[in-house]
C-alpha positions as CSV (number, residue, x, y, z in Angstrom):
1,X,0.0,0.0,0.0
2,X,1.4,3.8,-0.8
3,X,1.7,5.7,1.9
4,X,-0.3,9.0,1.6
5,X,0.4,12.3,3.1
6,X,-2.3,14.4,4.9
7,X,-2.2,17.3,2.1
8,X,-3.0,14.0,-0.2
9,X,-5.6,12.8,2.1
10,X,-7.0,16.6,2.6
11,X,-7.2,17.2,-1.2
12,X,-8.9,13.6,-1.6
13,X,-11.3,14.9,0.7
14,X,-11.7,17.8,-0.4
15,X,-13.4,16.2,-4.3
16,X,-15.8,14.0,-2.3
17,X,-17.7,17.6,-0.3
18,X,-18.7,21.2,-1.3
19,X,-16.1,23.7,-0.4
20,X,-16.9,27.3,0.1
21,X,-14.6,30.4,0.2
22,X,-14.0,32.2,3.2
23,X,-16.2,35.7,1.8
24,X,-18.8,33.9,0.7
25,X,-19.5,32.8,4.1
26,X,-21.3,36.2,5.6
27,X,-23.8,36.1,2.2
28,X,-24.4,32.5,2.9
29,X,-25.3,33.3,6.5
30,X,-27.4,36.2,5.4
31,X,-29.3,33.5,2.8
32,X,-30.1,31.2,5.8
33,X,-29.8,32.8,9.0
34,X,-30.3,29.5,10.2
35,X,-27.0,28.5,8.9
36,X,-24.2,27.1,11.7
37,X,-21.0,28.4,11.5
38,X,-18.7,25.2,13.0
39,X,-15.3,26.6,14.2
40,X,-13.5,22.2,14.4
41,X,-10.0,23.9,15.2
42,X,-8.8,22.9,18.8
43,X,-10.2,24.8,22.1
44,X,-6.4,26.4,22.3
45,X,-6.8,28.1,19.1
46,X,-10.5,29.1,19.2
47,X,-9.5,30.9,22.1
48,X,-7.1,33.0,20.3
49,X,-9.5,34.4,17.6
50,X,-12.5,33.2,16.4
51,X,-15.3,34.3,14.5
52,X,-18.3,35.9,16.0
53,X,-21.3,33.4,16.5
54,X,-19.4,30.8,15.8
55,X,-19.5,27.0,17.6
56,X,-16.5,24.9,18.8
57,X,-16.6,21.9,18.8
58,X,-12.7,20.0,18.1
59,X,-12.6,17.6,15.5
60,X,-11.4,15.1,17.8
61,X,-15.0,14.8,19.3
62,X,-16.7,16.0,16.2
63,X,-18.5,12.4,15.6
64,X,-20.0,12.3,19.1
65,X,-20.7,15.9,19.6
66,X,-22.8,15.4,16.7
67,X,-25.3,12.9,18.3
68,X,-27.3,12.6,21.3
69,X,-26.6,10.9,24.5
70,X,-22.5,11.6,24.7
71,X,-21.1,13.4,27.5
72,X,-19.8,15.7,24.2
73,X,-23.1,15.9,22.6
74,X,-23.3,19.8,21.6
75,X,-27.4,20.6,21.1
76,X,-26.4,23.3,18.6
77,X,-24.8,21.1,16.1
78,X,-27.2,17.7,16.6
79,X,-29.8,20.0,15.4
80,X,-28.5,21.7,12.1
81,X,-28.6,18.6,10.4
82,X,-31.0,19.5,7.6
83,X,-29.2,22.9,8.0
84,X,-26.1,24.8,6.2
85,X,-23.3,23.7,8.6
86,X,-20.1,25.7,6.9
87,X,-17.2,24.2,8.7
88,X,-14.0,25.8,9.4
89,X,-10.7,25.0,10.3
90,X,-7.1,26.8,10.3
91,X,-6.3,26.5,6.8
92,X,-9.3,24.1,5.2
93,X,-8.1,20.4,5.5
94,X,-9.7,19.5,8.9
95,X,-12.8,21.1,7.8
96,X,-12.7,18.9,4.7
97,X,-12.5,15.9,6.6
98,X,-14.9,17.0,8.9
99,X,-17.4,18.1,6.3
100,X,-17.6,14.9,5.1
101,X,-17.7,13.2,8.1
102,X,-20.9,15.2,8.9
103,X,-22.4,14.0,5.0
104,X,-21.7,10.4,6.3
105,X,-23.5,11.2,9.5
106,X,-26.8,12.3,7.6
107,X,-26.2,16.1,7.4
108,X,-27.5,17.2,4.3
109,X,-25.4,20.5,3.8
110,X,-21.8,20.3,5.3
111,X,-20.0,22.5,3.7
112,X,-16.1,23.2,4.2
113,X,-14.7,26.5,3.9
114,X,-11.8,26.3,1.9
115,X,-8.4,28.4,3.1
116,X,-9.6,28.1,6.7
117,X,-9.8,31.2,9.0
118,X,-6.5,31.5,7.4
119,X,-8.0,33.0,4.4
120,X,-10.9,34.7,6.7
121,X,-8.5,36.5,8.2
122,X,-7.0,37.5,4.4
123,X,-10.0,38.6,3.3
124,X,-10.3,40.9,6.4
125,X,-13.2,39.8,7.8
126,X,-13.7,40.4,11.6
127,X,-12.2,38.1,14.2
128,X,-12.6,38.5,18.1
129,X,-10.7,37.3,21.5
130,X,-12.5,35.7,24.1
131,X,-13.7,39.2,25.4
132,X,-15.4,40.0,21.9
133,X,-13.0,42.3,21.3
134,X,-12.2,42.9,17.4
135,X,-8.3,41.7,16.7
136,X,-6.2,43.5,13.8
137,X,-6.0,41.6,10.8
138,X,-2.1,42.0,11.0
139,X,-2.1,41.1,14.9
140,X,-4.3,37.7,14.4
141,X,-1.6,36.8,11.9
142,X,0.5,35.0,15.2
143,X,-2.6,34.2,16.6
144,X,-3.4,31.8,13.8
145,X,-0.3,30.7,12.3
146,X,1.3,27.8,14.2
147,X,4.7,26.8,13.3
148,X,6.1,23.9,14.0
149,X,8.8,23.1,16.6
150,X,12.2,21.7,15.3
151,X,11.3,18.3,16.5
152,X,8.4,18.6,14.6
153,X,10.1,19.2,11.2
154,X,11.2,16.3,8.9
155,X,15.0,15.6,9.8
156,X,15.7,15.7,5.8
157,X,14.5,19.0,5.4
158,X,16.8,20.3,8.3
């Protein structure tokens, strides 16, 4: 069997859902106010910026948080099944995982937005801190961006 990278597996992924850009998402919203806007990054990075009125919920628990009876079950998400759940992620390959996940959980709109809150944040639309206060475009740069540790980095690449 080949081995496959995740930017292999996120772009496979990525074929099999709908992907959305990142300033489409406030029209779509207007279109269906009903609409959930799923923030799957983890709890350490929601807390860094975010996106007003949007949920957490980490992919890691995605699956049960999306069903009743779980110690993770999140009512919010459960219920936007037959709803326009656009998913979001740092830079769009969780959320094109997750997306799909949702489809094979019965959600009949999962859509992933593509470039994450990554490209949210480069098409200067508003982020917040915990408080709700709005963050610089420039200044939620760091906030977002994650880079990894040496020990993290392929040795070959070194």
């Amino acid at each position: 069997m080949t081995r496959k990278t995740y930017n292999q597996l996120a772009a496979e992924a990525a074929q099999r859902i709908t992907e959305i850009m990142p300033w489409d998402v406030p029209d779509i919203i207007a279109e269906h106010p009903d609409a959930l806007l799923l923030d799957i990054r983890e709890r350490d990075e929601f807390a860094r910026a975010r996106i007003a009125g949007s949920l957490n919920v980490p992919r890691g628990i995605l699956e049960s948080a999306a069903e009743w009876d779980y110690a993770e079950t999140e009512p919010g998400l459960v219920t936007a099944r037959d709803k326009p759940v656009l998913i979001i992620c740092r830079s769009g390959n969780r959320s094109a995982f997750a997306a799909e996940t949702l489809a094979e959980m019965g959600f009949t709109d999962a859509r992933s937005v593509k470039l994450g809150i990554k490209g949210w944040n480069d098409a200067d639309q508003e982020l917040i801190d915990t408080k709700g206060n709005e963050i610089d475009g420039d200044d939620a740069i760091e906030l977002i961006e994650i880079a990894p540790r040496p020990d993290q980095t392929d040795p070959a690449r070194r």
